[in-house]
SERO-4910 file (N, C-alpha, C, O; in steps of 0.05 Angstrom, whole numbers):
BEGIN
 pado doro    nc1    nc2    nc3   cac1   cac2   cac3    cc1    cc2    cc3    oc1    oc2    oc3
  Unk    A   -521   -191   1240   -511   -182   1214   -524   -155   1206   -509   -139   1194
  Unk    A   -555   -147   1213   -567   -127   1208   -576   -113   1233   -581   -123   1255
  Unk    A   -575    -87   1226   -592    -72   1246   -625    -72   1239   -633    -56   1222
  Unk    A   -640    -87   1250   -673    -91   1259   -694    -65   1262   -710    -54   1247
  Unk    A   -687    -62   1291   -704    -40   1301   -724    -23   1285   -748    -23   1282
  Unk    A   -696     -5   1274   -707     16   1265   -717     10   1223   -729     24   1207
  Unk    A   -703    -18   1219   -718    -19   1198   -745    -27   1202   -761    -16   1188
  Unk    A   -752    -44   1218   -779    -65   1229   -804    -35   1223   -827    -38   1215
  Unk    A   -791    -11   1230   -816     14   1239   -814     25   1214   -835     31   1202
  Unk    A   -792     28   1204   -803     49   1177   -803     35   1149   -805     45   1127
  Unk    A   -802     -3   1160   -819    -10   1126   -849    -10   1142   -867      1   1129
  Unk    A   -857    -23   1168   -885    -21   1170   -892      9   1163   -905      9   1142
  Unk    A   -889     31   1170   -892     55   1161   -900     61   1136   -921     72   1129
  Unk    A   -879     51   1118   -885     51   1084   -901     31   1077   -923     38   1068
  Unk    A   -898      7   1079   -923     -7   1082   -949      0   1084   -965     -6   1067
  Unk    A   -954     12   1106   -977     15   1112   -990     53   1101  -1012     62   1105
  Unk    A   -968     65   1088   -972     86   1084   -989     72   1042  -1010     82   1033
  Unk    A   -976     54   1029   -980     49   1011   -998     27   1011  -1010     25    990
  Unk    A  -1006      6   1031  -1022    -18   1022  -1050    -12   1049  -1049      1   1070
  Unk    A  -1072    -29   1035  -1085    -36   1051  -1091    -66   1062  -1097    -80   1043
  Unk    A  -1090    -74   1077  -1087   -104   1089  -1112   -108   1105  -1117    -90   1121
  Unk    A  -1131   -132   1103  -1151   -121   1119  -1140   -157   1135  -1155   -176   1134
  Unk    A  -1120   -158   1145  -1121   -186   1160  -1103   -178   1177  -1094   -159   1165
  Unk    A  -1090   -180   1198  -1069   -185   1213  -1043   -198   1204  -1048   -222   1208
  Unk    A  -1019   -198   1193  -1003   -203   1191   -978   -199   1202   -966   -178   1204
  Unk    A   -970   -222   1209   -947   -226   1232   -917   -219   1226   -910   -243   1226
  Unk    A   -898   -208   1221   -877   -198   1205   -851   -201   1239   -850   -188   1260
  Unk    A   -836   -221   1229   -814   -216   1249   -785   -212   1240   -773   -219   1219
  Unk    A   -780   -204   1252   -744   -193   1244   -729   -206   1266   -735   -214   1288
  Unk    A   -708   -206   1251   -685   -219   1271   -650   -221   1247   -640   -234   1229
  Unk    A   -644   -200   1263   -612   -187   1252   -597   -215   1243   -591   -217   1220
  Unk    A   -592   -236   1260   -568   -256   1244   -582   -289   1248   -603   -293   1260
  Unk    A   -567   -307   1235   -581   -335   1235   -588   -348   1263   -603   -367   1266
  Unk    A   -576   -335   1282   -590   -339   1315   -622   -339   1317   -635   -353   1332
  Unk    A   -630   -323   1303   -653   -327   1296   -677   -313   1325   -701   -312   1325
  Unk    A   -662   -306   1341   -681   -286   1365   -702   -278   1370   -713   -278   1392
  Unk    A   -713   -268   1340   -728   -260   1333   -756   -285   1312   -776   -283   1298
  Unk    A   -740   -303   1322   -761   -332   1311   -779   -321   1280   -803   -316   1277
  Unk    A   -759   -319   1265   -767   -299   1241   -783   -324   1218   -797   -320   1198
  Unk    A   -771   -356   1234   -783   -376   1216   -818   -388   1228   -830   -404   1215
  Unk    A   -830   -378   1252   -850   -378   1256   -873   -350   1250   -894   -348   1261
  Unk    A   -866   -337   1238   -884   -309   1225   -889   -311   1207   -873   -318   1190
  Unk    A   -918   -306   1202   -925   -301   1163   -910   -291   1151   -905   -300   1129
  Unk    A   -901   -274   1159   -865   -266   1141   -845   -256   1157   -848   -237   1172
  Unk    A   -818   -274   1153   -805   -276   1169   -777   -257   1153   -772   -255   1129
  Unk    A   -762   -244   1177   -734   -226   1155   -714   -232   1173   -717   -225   1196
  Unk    A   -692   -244   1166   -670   -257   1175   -653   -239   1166   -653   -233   1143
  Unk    A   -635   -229   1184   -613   -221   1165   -590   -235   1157   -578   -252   1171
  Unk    A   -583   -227   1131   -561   -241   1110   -549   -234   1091   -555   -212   1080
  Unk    A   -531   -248   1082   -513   -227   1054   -537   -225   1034   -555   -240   1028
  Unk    A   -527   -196   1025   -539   -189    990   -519   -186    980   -497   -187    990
  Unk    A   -524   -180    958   -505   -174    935   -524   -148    921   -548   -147    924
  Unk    A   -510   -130    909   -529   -112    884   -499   -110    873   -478   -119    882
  Unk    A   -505    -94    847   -486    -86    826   -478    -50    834   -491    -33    846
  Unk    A   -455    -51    822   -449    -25    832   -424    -21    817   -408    -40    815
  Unk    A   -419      9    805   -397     13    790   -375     22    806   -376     39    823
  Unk    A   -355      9    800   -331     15    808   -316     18    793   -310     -2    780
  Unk    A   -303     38    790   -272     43    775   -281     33    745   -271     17    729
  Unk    A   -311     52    745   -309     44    714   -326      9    709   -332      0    687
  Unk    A   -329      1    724   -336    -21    723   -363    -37    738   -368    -35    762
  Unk    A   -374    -47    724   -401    -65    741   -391    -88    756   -381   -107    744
  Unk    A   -394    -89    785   -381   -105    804   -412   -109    817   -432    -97    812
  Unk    A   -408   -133    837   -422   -146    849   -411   -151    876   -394   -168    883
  Unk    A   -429   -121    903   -411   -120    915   -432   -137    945   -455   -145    944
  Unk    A   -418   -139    963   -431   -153    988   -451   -120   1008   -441    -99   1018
  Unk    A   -475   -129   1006   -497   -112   1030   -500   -115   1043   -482   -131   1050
  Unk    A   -519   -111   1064   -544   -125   1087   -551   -126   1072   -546   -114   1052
  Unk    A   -575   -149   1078   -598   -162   1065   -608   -181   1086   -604   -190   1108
  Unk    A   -620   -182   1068   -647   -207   1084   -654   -233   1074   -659   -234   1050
  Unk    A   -655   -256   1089   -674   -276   1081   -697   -277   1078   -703   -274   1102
  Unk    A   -723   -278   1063   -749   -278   1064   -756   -304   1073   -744   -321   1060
  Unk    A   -777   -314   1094   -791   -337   1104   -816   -327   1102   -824   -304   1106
  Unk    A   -837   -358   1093   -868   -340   1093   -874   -377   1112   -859   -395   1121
  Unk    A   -902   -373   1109   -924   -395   1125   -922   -401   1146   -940   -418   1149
  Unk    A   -909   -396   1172   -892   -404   1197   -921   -396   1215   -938   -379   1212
  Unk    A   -917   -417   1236   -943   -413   1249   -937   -426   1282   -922   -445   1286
  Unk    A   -948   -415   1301   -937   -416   1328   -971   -428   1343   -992   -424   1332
  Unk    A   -968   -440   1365   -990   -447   1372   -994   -481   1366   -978   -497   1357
  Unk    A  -1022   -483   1375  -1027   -510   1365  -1014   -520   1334  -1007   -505   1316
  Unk    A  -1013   -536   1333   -994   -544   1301   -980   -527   1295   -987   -514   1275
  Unk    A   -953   -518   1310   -937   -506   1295   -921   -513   1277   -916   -537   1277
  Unk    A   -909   -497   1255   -897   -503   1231   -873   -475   1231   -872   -452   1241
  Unk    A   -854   -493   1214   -840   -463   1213   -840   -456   1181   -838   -473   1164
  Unk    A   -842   -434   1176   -834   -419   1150   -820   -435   1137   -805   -452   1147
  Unk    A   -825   -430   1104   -806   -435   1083   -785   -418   1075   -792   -395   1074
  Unk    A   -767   -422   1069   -753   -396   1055   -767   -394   1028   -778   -413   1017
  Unk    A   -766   -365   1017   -786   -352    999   -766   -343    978   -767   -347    954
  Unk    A   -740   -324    997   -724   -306    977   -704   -316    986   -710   -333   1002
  Unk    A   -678   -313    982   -652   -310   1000   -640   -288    988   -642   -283    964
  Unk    A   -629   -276   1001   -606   -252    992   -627   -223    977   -621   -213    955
  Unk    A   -644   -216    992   -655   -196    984   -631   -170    999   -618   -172   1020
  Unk    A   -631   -154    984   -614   -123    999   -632   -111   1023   -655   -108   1013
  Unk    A   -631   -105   1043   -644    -89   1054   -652    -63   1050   -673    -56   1061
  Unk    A   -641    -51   1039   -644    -29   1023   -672    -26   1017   -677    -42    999
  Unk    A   -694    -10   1024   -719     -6   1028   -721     -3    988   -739    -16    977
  Unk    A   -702     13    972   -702      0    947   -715    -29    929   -729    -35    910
  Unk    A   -700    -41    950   -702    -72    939   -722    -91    954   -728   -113    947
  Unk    A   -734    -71    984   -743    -97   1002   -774    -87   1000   -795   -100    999
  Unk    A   -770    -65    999   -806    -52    992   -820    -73    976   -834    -90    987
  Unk    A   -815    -73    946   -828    -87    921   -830   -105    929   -853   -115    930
  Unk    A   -803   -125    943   -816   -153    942   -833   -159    971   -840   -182    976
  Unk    A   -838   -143    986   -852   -141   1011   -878   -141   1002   -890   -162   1008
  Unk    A   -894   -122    987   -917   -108    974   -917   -131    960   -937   -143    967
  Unk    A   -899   -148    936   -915   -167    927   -926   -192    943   -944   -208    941
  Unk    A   -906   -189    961   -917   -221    981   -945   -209   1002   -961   -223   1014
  Unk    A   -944   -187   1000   -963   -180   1016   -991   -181   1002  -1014   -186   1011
  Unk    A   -981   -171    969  -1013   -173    955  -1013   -204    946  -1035   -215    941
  Unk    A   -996   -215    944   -999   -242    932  -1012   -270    952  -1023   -291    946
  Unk    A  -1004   -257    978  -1002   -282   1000  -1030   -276   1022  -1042   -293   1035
  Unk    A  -1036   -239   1020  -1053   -233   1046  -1071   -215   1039  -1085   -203   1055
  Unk    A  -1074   -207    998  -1095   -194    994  -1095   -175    997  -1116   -163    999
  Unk    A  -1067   -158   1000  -1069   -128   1004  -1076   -121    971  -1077   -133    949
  Unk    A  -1080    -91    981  -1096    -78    965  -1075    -47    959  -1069    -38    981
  Unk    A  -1066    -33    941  -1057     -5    933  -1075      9    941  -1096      3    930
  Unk    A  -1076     33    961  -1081     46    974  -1086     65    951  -1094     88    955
***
């Protein structure tokens, strides 16, 4: 459903240009519910999936269909594995919308710090 790749590099980029993280954190992507990218075993996992945002049209506030993402957090591989919870559903991909709630799960869940 989403293109990955080249988002996976330029939120770590902004990420890491704005937070400090002093732990290792595992972040996997994976474009549609196939899941490829085992996005439900990573400390934070990004699935892609419908969003919605608001947007004027013809005069009007509509609620139209994006990329977006599922958010999964706690997922753990190895001895006792577990998989992720879902956290968000239907975030936009839109570095707009996915930054903030990235930066808060990151200060809320792994202690990052504002650079």
């Amino acid at each position: 459903l989403i293109e990955t790749k080249n988002r996976a590099i330029e939120l770590s980029k902004r990420l890491e240009e704005e937070l400090k993280v002093d732990m290792p954190v595992r972040i996997h992507w994976t474009g549609c519910p196939n899941s490829c990218g085992q996005a439900q075993v990573a400390d934070i996992g990004l699935m892609g999936g419908p969003a919605r945002v608001e947007k004027e049209i013809d005069g009007k506030v509509k609620k139209v269909a994006v990329e977006g993402v599922n958010i999964f957090l706690g997922g753990k591989v190895g001895e006792d594995p577990f998989l992720g919870e879902v956290y968000k559903k239907g975030v936009p991909a839109d570095y707009k919308y996915l930054i903030p709630v990235m930066k808060d799960i990151l200060k809320e869940k792994f202690g990052a710090m504002e650079k």
